[in-house]
C-alpha positions in Angstrom: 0.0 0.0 0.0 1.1 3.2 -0.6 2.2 5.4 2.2 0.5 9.0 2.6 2.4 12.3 2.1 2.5 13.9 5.3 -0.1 16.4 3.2 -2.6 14.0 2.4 -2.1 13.3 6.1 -3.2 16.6 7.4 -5.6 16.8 4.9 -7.3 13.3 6.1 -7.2 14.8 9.1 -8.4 18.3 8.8 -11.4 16.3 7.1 -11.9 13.4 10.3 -11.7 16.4 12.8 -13.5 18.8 10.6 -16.6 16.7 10.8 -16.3 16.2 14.3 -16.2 19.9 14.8 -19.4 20.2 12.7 -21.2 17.8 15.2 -19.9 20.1 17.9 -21.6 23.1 16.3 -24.5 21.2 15.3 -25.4 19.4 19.1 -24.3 22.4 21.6 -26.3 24.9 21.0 -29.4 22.1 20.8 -28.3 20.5 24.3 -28.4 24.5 25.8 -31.3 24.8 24.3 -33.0 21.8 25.5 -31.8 22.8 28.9 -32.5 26.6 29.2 -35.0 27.3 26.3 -33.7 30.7 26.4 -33.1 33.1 23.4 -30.6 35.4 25.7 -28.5 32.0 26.6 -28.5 31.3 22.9 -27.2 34.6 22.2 -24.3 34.5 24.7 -23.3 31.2 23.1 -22.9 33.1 19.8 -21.1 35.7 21.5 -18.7 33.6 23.7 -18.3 31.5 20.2 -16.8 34.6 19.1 -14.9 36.2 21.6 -11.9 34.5 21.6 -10.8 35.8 18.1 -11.8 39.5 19.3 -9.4 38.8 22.1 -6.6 36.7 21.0 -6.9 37.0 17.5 -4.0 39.1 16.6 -1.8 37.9 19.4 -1.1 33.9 19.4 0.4 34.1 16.2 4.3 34.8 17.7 3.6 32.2 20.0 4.1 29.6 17.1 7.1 31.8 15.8 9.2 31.4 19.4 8.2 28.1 20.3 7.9 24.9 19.0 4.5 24.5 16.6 4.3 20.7 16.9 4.3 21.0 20.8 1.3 24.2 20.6 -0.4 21.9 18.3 -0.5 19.0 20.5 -1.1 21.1 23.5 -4.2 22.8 21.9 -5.9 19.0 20.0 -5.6 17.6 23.3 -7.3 20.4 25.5 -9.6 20.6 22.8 -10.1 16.8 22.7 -10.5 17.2 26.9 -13.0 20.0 26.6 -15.2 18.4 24.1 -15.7 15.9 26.4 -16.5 17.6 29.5 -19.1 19.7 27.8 -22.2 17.6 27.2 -21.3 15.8 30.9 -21.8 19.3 32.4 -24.8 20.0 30.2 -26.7 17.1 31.2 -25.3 17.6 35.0 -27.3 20.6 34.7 -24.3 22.6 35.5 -24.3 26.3 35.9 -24.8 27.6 32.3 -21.4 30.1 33.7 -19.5 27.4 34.2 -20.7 25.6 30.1 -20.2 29.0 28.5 -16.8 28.8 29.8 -16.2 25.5 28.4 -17.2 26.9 25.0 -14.9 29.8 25.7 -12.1 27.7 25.7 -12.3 25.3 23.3 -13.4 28.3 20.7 -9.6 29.6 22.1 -8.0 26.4 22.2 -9.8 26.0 18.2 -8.3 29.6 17.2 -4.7 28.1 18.1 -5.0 24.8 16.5 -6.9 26.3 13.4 -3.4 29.0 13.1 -1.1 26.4 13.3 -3.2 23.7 11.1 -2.9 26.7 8.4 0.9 26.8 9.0 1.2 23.1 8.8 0.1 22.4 5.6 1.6 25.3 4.1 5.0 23.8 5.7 3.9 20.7 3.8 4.1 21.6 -0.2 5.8 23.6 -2.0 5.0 27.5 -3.1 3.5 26.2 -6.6 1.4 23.2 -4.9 -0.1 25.9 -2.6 -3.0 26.8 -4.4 -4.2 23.7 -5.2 -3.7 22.5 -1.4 -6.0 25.3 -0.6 -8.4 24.5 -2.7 -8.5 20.6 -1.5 -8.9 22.6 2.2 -11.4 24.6 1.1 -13.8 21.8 -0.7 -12.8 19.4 2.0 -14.8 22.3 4.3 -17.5 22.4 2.2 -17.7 19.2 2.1 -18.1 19.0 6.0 -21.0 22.3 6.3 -23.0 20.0 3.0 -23.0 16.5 5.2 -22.2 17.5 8.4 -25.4 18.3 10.4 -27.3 15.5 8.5 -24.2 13.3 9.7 -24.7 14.6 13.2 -27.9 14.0 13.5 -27.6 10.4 12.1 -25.1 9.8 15.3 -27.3 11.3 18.2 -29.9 9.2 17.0 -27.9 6.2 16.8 -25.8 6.5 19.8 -27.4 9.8 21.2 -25.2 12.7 22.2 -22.6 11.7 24.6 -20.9 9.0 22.2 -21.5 11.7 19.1 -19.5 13.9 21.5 -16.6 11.0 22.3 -16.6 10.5 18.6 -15.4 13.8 17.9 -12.7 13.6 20.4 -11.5 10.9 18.8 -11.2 12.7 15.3 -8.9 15.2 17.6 -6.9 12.0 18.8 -6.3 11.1 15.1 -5.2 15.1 13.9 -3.0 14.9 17.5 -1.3 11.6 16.0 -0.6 12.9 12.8 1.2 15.9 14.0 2.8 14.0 16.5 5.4 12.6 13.4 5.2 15.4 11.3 8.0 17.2 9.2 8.1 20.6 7.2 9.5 20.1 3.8 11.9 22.1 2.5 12.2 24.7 5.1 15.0 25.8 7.1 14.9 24.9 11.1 15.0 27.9 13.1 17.6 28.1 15.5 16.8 28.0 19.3 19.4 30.2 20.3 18.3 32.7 17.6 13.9 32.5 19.1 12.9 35.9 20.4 10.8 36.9 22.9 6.6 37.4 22.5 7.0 41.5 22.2 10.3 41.2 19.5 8.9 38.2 17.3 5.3 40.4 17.4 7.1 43.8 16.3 9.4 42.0 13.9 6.3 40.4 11.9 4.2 43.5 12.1 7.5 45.2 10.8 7.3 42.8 7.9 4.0 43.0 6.8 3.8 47.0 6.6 6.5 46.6 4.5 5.2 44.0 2.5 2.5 45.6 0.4 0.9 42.5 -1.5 -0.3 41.1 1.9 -1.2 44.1 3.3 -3.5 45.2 0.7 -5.3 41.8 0.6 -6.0 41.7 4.4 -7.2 45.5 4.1 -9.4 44.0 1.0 -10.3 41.1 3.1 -11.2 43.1 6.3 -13.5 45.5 4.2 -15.4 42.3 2.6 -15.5 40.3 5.7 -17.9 42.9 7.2 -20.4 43.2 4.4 -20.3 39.1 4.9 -20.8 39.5 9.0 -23.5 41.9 8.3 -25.4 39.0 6.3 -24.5 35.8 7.8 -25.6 35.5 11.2 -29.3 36.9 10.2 -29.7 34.2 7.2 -32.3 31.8 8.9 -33.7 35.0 10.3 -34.2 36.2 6.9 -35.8 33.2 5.6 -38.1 32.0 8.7 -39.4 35.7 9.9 -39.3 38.2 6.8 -39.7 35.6 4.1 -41.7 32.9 6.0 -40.0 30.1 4.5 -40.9 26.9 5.5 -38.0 24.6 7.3 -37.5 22.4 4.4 -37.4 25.3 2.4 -34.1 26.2 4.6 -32.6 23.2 4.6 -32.5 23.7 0.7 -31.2 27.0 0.8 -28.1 26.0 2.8 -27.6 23.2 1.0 -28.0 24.9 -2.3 -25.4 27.0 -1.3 -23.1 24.0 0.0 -22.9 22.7 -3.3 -22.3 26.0 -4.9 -19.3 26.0 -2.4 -18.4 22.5 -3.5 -18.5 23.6 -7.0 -16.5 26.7 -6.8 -13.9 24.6 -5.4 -13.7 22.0 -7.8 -13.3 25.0 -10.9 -10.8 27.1 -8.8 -8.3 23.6 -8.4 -8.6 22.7 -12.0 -8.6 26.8 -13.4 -6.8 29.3 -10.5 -3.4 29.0 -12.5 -4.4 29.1 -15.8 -6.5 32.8 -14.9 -4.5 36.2 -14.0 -4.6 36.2 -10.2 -5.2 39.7 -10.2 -7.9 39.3 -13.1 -9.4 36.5 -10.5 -9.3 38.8 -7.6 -11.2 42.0 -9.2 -13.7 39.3 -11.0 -14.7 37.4 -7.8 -15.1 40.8 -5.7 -17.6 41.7 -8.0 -19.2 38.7 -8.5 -19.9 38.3 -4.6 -21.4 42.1 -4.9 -23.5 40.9 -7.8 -24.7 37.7 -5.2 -25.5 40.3 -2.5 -27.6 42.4 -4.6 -29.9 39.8 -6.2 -30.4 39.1 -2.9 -32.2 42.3 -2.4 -35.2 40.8 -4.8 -36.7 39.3 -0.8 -40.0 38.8 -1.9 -38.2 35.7 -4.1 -37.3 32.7 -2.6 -35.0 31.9 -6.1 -34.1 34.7 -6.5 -32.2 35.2 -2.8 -31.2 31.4 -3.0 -29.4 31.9 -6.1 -28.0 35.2 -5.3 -26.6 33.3 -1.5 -25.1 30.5 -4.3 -23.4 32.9 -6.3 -22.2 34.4 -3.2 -20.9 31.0 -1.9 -19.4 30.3 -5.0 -16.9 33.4 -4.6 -16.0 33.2 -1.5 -14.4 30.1 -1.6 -12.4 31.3 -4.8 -11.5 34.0 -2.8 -10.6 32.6 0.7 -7.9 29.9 -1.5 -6.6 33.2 -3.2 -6.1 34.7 0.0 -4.4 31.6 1.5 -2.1 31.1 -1.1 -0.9 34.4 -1.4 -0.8 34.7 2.3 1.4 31.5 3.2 3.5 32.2 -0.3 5.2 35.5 0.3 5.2 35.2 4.3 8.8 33.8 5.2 8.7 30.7 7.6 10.1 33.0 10.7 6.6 35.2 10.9 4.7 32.7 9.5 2.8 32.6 12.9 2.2 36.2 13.5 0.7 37.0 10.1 -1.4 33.7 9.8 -2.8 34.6 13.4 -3.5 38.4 12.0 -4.8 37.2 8.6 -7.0 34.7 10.2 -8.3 37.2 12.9 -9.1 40.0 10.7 -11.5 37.5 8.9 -13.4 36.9 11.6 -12.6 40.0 14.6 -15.7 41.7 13.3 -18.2 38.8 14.0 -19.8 40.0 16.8 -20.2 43.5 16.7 -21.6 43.0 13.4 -24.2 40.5 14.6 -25.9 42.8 16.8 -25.6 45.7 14.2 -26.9 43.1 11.7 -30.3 42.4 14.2 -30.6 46.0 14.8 -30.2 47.0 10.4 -32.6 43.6 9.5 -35.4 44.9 12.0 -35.3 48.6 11.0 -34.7 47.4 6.9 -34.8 44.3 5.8 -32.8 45.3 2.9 -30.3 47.2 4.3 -28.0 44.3 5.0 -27.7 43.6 1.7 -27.0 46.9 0.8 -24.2 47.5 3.6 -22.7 43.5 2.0 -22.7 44.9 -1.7 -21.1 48.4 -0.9 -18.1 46.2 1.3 -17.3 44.2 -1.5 -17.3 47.2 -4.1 -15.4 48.9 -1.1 -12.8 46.0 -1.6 -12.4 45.5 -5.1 -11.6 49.6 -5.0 -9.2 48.9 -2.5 -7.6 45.9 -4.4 -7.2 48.4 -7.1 -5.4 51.1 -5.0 -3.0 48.4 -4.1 -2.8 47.0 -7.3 -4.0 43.7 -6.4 -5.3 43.7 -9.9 -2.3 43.3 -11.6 -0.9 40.4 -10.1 0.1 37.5 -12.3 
């Protein structure tokens, strides 16, 4: 038998553990909900879901540049693998919902960490031409994972109800913690011990290096722009479809999945077609397209109409997100690869939860207006990916 490359390694494994995290995301907030039947509690879940990027976010990144990454990664599976556990134990305790928000508070920190180094890892694993095909694999193996994985979960808590879902998905963190165990970077020099800063000199040194590097600066400036016309949507989806459009709950399962296969699909074209297409071309086209999404979106009164507009949506922001990956991990040397794939990562996501509440507040005073606020970000973008010439990369 042949023996896996330590990439299709961390690929198998992003995919095991990937699926155990979308039973994680799939049973919690069910199990809090079974137990409290409160909207507030549900809220604070989605808040302490978020919180640990809008605190750590743009800081664990030197961690993995001064100390060893295998050793953080390990660290962070395990507790991961540990809290994961404890969770539905405490649920069904009835355990103070302080003490279960906590829980969720850490493994959603412990996640960041082992998401920043997973990103590092398989970057260390190819070389700069494989790049954007390996992040186009990672991002069809995720949409993979959102298509089948609640219908997966809720196969398992019928079959072996929620605790051994839960001890299920601890083992998928066993099996990434065992492949990390052995691995290797190719190609890549070994840093030095004697030569490992401390936390404030290897923070300044990367953010000394990416204001001077002006390809990745102007793509997370793009990205941060687009990524709040996305937060602004996102979170008020099934909102959307249940109380403005009153859409029936089979009508929202197609929707998502709909827009799961568009996902699949715009994977599949981007691995066989990203290097044969200008990247700055694709990075100009996709903006657009993904404004285009959002405002056939504003047609509410359609259920096609906002289901294909969310598809064509889907469809570009995987393109994008492998862009931004590969161009990310290519031009970022291996010494701040940490710090910059912790800010990259962050600056995707730190807007989450002010922009859920502003989106409740915009959807209930317009429903439109989110769309509006979504299309005008990703024009916002492609203007800024124009002023940093993004748009004439090869």
């Amino acid at each position: 038998m042949k023996k896996l490359s330590q990439k299709s390694k961390l690929l198998l494994g992003y995919a095991i553990s990937g699926l155990g995290d979308q039973f994680y995301t799939f049973a919690i907030p069910l199990l809090i909900l079974s137990k409290t039947h409160s909207s507030i509690i549900m809220g604070l879940l989605t808040a302490v879901e978020y919180l640990p990027t809008a605190l750590f976010g743009l800081t664990i990144g030197p961690i993995f540049d001064i100390y060893s990454r295998k050793k953080i990664m390990v660290i962070s599976l395990i507790m991961q693998m540990l809290l994961v556990i404890s969770a539905p134990i405490l649920i069904m305790n009835n355990a103070p919902i302080s003490l279960i928000l906590l829980i969720v508070f850490l493994f959603g920190s412990f996640d960041l960490v082992s998401w920043t180094g997973y990103q590092i890892f398989i970057a260390e694993s190819v070389t700069d031409s494989e790049l954007s095909t390996v992040s186009g694999q990672v991002g069809l193996i995720s949409s993979v994972q959102k298509t089948f994985g609640p219908g997966i979960a809720a196969i398992v808590i019928n079959l072996i109800n929620y605790l051994g879902g839960f001890l299920l998905d601890a083992l998928s963190f066993g099996y990434l913690t065992y492949v990390i165990k052995d691995y290797k970077p190719i190609n890549k020099k070994v840093k030095s011990s004697n030569k490992k800063g401390t936390f404030k000199s290897s923070a300044k040194e990367g953010l000394n290096f990416l204001y001077r590097q002006h390809t990745i600066k102007w793509f997370i400036a793009s990205f941060f722009v687009a990524n709040i016309g996305f937060q602004s949507v996102i979170p008020m989806l099934t909102y959307l479809l249940k109380q403005s459009m009153h859409v029936s709950v089979n009508m929202v399962s197609v929707f998502f999945t709909i827009a799961a296969v568009s996902s699949i699909t715009g994977n599949f074209i981007y691995i066989h077609l990203n290097k044969k297409i200008k990247l700055g071309f694709q990075v100009i086209a996709i903006g657009l397209l993904i404004a285009f999404g959002f405002l056939t979106m504003l047609n509410v009164n359609s259920f096609v109409l906002v289901t294909l507009g969310y598809a064509v949506v889907s469809f570009g922001s995987v393109w994008a997100q492998a862009n931004f990956f590969t161009v990310i991990q290519s031009r970022t040397p291996d010494k701040y690869k940490g710090t910059i794939t912790s800010i990259a990562t962050s600056l995707t996501r730190i807007i989450g939860p002010v922009m859920s509440l502003l989106s409740g507040i915009m959807i209930k005073f317009e429903v439109h207006s989110i769309f509006w606020v979504a299309a005008f970000c990703m024009v916002l973008s492609v203007v800024i990916s124009f002023t940093g010439k993004l748009n004439k990369l090869e």
